[in-house]
MITORKE-370936 format. One record per residue (C-alpha): x, y, z; residue number from 1; residue in three letters. Coordinates in Angstrom, 3 decimals, padded with zeros to 6 digits. Example, Ala and Ser with C-alpha at 12.3 -4.5 7.8 and 13.67 -1.06 7.14 Angstrom:
% MITORKE-370936
east_north_up_num_residuo
012.300_-004.500_007.800_1_ala $
013.670_-001.060_007.140_2_ser $
% end
This chain:
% MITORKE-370936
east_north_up_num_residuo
-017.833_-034.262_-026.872_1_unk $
-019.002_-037.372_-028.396_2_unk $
-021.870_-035.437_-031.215_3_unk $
-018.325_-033.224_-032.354_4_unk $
-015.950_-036.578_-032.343_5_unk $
-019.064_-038.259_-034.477_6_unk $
-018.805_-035.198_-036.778_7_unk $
-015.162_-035.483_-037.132_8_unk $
-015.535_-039.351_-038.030_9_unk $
-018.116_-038.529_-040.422_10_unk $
-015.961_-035.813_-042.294_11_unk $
-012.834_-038.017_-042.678_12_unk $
-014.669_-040.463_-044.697_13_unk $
-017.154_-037.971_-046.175_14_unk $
-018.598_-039.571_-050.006_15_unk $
-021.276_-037.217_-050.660_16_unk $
-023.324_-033.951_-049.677_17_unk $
-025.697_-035.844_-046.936_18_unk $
-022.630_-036.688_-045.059_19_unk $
-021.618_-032.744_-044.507_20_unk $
-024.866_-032.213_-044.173_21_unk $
-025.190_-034.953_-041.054_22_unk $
-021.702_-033.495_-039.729_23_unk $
-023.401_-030.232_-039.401_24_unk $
-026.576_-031.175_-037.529_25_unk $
-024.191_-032.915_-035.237_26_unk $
-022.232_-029.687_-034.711_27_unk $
-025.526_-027.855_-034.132_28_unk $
-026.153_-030.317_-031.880_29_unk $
-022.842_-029.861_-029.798_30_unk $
-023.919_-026.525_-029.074_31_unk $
-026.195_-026.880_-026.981_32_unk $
-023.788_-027.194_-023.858_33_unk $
-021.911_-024.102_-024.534_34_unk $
-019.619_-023.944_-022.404_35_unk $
-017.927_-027.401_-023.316_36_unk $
-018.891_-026.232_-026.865_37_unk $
-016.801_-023.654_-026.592_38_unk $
-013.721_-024.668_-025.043_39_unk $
-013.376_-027.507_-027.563_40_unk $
-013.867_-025.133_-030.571_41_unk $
-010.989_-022.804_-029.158_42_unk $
-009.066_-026.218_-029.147_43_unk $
-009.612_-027.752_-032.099_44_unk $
-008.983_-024.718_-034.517_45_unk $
-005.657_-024.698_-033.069_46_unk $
-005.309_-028.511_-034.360_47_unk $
-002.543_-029.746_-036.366_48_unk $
-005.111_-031.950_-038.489_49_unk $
-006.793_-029.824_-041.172_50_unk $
-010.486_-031.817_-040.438_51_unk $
-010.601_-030.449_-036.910_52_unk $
-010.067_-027.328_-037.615_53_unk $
-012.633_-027.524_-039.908_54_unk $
-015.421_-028.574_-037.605_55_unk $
-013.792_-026.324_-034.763_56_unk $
-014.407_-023.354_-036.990_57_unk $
-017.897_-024.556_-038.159_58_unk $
-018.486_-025.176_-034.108_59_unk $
-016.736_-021.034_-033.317_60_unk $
-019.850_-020.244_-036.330_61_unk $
-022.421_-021.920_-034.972_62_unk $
-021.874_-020.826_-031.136_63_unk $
-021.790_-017.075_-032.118_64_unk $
-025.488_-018.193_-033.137_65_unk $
-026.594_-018.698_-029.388_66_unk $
-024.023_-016.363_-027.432_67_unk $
-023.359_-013.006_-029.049_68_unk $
-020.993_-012.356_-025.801_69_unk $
-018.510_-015.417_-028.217_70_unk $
-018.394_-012.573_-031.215_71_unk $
-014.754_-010.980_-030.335_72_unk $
-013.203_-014.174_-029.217_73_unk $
-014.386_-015.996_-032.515_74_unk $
-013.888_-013.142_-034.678_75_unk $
-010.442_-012.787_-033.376_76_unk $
-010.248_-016.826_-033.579_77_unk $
-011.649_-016.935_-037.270_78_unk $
-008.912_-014.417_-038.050_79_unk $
-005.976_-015.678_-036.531_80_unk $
-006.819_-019.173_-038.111_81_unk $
-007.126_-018.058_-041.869_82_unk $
-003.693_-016.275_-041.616_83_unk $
-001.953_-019.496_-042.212_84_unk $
-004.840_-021.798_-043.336_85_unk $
-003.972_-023.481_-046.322_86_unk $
-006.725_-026.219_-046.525_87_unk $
-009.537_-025.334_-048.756_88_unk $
-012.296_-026.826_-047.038_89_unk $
-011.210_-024.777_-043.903_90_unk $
-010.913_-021.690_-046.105_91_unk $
-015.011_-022.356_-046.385_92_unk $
-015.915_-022.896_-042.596_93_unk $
-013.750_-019.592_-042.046_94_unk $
-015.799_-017.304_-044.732_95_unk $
-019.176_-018.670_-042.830_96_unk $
-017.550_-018.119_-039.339_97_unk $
-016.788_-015.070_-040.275_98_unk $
-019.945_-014.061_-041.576_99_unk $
-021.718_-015.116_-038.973_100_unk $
-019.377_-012.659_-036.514_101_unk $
-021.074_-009.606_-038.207_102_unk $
-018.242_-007.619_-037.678_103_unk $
-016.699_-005.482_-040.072_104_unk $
-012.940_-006.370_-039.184_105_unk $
-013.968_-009.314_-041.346_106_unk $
-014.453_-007.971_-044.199_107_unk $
-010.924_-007.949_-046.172_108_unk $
-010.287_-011.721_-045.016_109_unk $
-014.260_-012.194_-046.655_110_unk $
-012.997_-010.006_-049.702_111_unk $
-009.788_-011.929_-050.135_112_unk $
-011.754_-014.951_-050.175_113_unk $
-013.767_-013.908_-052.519_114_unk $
-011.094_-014.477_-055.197_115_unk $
-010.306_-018.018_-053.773_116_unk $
-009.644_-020.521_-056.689_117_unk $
-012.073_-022.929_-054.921_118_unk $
-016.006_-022.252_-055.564_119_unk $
-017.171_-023.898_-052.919_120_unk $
-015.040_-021.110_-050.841_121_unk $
-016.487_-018.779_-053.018_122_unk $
-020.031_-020.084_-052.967_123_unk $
-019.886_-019.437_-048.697_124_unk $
-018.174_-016.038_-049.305_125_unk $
-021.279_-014.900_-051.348_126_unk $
-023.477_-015.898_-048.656_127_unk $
-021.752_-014.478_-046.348_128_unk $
-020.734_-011.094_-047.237_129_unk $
-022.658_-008.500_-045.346_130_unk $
-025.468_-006.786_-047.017_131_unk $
-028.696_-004.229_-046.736_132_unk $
-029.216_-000.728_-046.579_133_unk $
-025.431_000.285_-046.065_134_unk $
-023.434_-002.068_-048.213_135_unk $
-019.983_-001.204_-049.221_136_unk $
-018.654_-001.091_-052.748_137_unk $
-016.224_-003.200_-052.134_138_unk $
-019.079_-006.003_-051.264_139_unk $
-020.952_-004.726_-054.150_140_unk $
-018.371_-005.160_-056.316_141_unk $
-017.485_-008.324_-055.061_142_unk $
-020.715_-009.884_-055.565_143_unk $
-021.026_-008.360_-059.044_144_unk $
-017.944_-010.388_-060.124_145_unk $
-019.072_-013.354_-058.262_146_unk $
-022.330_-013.363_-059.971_147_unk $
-020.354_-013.759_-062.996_148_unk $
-018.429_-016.946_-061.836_149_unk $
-018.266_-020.153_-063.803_150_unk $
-019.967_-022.173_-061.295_151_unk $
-023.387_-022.544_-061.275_152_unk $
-023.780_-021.984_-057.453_153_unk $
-021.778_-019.557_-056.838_154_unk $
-023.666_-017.117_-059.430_155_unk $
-026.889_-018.549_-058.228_156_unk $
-025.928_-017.498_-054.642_157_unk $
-024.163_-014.353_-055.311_158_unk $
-027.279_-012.967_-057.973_159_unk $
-029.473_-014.198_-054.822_160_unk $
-027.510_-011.927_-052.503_161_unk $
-027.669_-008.850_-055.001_162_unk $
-030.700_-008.956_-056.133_163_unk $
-032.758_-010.239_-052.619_164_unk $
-030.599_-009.612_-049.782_165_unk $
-028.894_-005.745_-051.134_166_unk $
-031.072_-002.870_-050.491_167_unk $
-028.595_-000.993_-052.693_168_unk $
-029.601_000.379_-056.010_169_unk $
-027.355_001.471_-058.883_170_unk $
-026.430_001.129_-062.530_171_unk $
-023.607_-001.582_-062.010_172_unk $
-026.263_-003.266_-059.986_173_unk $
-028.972_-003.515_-062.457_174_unk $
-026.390_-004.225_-065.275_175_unk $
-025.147_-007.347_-063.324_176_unk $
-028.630_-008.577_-063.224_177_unk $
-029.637_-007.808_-066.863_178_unk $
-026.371_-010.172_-067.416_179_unk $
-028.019_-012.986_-065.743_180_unk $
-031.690_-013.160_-066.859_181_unk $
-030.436_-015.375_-069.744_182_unk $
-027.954_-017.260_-067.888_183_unk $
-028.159_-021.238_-068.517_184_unk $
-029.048_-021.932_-064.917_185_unk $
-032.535_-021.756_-064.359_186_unk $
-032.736_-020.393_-061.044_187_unk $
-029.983_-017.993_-061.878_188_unk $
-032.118_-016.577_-064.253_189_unk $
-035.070_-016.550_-061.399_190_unk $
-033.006_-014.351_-058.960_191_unk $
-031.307_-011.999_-061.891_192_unk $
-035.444_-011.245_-062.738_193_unk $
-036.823_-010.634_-059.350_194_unk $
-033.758_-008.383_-058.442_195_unk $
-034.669_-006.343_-061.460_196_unk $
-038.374_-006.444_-060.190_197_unk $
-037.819_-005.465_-056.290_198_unk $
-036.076_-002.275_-057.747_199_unk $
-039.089_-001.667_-060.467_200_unk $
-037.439_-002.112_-063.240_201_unk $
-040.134_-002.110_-065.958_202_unk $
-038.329_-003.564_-068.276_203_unk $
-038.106_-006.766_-066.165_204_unk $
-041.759_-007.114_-066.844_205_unk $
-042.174_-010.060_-069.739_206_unk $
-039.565_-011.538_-068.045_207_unk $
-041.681_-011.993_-064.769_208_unk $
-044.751_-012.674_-066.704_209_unk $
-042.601_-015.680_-068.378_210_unk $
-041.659_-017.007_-064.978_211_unk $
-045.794_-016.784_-064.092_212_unk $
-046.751_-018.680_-066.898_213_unk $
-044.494_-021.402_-066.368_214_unk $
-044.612_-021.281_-062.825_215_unk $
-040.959_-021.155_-062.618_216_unk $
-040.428_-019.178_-059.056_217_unk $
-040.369_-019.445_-055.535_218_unk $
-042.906_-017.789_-053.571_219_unk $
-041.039_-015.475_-051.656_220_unk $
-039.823_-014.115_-055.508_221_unk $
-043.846_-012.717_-055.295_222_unk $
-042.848_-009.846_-052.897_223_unk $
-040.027_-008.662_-055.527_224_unk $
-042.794_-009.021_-057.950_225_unk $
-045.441_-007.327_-056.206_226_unk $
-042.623_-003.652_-056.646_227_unk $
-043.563_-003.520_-060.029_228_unk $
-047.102_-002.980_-059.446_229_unk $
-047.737_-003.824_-063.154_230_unk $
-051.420_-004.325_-064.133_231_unk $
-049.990_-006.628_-067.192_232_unk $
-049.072_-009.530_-064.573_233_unk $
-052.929_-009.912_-063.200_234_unk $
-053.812_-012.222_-066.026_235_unk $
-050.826_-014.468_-064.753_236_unk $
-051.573_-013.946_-060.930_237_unk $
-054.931_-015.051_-061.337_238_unk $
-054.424_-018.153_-062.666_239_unk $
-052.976_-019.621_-059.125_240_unk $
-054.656_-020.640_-056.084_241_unk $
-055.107_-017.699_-053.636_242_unk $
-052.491_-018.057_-050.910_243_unk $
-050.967_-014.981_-048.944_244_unk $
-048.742_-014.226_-051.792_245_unk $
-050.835_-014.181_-054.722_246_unk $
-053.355_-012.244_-052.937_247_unk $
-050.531_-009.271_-051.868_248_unk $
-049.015_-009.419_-055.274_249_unk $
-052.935_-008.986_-056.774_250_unk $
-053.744_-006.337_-054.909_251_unk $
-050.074_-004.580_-055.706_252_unk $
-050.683_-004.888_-059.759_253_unk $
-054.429_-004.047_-059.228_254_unk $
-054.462_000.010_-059.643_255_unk $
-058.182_-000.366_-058.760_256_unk $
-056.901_-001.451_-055.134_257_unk $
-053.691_000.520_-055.246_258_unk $
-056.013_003.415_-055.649_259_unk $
-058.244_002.429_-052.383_260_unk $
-055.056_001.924_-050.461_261_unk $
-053.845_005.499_-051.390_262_unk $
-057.084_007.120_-050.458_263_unk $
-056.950_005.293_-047.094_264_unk $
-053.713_006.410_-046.471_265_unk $
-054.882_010.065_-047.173_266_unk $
-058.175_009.395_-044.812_267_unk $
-056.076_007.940_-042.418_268_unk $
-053.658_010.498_-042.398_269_unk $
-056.482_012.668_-041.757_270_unk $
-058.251_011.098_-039.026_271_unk $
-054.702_010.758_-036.799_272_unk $
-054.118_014.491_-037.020_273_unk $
-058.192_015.214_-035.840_274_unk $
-057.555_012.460_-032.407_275_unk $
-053.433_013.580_-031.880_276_unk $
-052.956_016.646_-033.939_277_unk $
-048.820_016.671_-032.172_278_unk $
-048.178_013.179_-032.704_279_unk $
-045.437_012.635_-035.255_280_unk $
-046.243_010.409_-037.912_281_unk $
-045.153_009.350_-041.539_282_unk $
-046.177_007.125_-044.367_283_unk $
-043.243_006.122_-046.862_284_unk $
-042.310_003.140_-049.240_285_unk $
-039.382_001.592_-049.603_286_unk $
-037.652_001.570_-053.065_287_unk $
-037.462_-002.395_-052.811_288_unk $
-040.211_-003.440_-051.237_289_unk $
-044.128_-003.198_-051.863_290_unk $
-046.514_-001.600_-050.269_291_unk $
-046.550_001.449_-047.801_292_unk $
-045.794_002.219_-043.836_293_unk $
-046.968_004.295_-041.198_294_unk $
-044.362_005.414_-038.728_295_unk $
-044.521_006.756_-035.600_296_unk $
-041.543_008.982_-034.973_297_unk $
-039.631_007.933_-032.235_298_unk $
-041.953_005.672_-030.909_299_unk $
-040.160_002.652_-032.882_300_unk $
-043.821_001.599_-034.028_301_unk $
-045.125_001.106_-037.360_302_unk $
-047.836_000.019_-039.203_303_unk $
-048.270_-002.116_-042.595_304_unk $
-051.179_-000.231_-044.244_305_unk $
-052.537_-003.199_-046.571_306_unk $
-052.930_-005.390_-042.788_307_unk $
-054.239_-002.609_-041.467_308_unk $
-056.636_-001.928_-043.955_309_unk $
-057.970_-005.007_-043.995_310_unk $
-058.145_-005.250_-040.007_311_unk $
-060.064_-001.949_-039.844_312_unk $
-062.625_-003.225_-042.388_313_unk $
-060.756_-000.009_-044.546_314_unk $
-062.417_002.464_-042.106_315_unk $
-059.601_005.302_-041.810_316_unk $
-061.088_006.274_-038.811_317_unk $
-061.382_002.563_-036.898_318_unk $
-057.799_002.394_-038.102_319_unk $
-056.535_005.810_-036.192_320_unk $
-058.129_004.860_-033.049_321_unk $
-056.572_000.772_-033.334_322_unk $
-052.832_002.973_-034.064_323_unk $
-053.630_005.674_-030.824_324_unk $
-054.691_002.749_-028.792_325_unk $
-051.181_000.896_-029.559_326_unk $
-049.499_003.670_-028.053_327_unk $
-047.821_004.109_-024.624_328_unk $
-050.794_005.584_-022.926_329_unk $
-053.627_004.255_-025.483_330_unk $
-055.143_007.558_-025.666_331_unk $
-055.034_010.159_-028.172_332_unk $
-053.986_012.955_-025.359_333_unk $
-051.031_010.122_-024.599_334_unk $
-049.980_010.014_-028.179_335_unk $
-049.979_014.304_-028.295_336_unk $
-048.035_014.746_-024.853_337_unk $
% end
């Protein structure tokens, strides 16, 4: 394929980060005809020359992408490759490939990576371990020591993956963030502070309010701001132009409209068991993330309650008959059957 023998070409005399860059999009590219995609990948990873292996494993990573039906053969692939891989470059595409897989038979070859004396290897192992509600320890503990590392990018990415991609909670946790809210790189610093925020820690507070002031965050670092629901960081919020973020993270400090949320919930609560008094129902919040839900149980449907306050003009009432009507059935006697 001529986009793949472009990307190898590329690679071989590679000088600086917007030629890998420029390899990639060329892989991408490649992948579009899968099946010649994917013959060539099976190929080239088998290559004596340590470049095409390289882009034959990126290529196994980015097919998975498009054809979950390639996950076994590239896991498999991905595996069979790193047991004798010696190049470090290859080491990196194999840690992404492998990520990508989202299997958990690739976990110990992402763990032994982990400890790889090359960061880049590192840095793609961080963003590639697998994370959320049911992360290991052993990727827990990983990323704790990796947020630790002497490069700059590979603590930046591994405190990114702790605090903003873990759903996990815990003392090691929070002390591995505390450790990097003074860290010399800036945005280190940025992602140790809104981990500490998405799991309200209050202590995080002039820390966050430092970042406001200076306007030293990214704006999806709002929503881990926004769990604190401290009334100290309105004088901050206010002092930026009203976009989509601001506003939710205004209306989370505000207790005035934390307040009129709760009491809709209450109303609304109300109102659903008057029109369906059978239909199952819950409102929760999640540890580390703002705001509240409305579930439907086993209807996989839920509800947002700050949208859907604002869509039902905060009328409990308009807001049980828009959640009824979203049901199989529309009808209240629907939702109860």
């Amino acid at each position: 394929m001529e986009a793949i023998a472009e990307a190898v070409a590329i690679l071989r005399n590679a000088t600086c980060p917007g030629d890998h860059d420029q390899a990639w999009e060329l892989v991408t590219k490649a992948t579009q005809d899968l099946e010649s995609a994917s013959a060539l990948a099976f190929t080239m990873v088998r290559s004596a020359d340590a470049v095409d292996r390289k882009v034959g494993c990126d290529l196994l990573g980015s097919l998975v992408e498009r054809d979950e039906s390639l996950r076994e053969p590239v896991l498999l692939a991905a595996l069979e490759l790193a047991a004798s891989e010696t190049d470090h470059a290859v080491h990196a595409s194999i840690a992404r490939t492998l990520g990508r897989t989202g299997d958990e038979r690739a976990l110990p070859e992402l763990l032994r990576l982990a400890a790889h004396p090359d960061a880049d290897v590192r840095q793609d192992v961080a963003a590639s371990l697998p994370l959320g509600v049911d992360a290991s320890e052993p990727v827990i503990e990983a990323l704790i020591r990796l947020s630790a590392d002497a490069d700059d990018d590979v603590r930046n990415w591994a405190t990114f993956a702790l605090g903003q991609q873990c759903q996990a909670d815990g003392t090691a946790i929070r002390a591995a963030l505390w450790a990097r809210v003074d860290d010399a790189f800036g945005e280190v610093r940025e992602e140790a502070i809104a981990g500490l925020a998405r799991r309200r820690d209050a202590r995080v507070v002039p820390y966050v309010a430092r970042l406001l002031e200076t306007g030293a965050f990214y704006p999806y670092q709002l929503t881990a701001f926004s769990c604190l629901a401290e009334p100290a960081l309105l004088p901050y919020l206010r002092e930026y132009e009203e976009d989509e973020g601001i506003v939710a993270a205004l209306r989370a400090c505000d207790p005035e409209a934390r307040g009129a949320r709760d009491a809709f919930a209450a109303d609304l609560a109300e109102a659903l068991h008057d029109r369906a008094p059978d239909l199952g129902f819950g409102v929760f919040g999640e540890v580390c993330e703002p705001g509240l839900v409305l579930a439907v149980a086993g209807g996989g449907l839920d509800w947002s309650l700050e949208p859907l306050y604002d869509r039902a003009g905060g009328d409990p009432a308009r807001a049980a008959e828009m959640i009824i009507g979203a049901l199989p059935g529309g009808t209240a006697s629907a939702a109860s059957a």
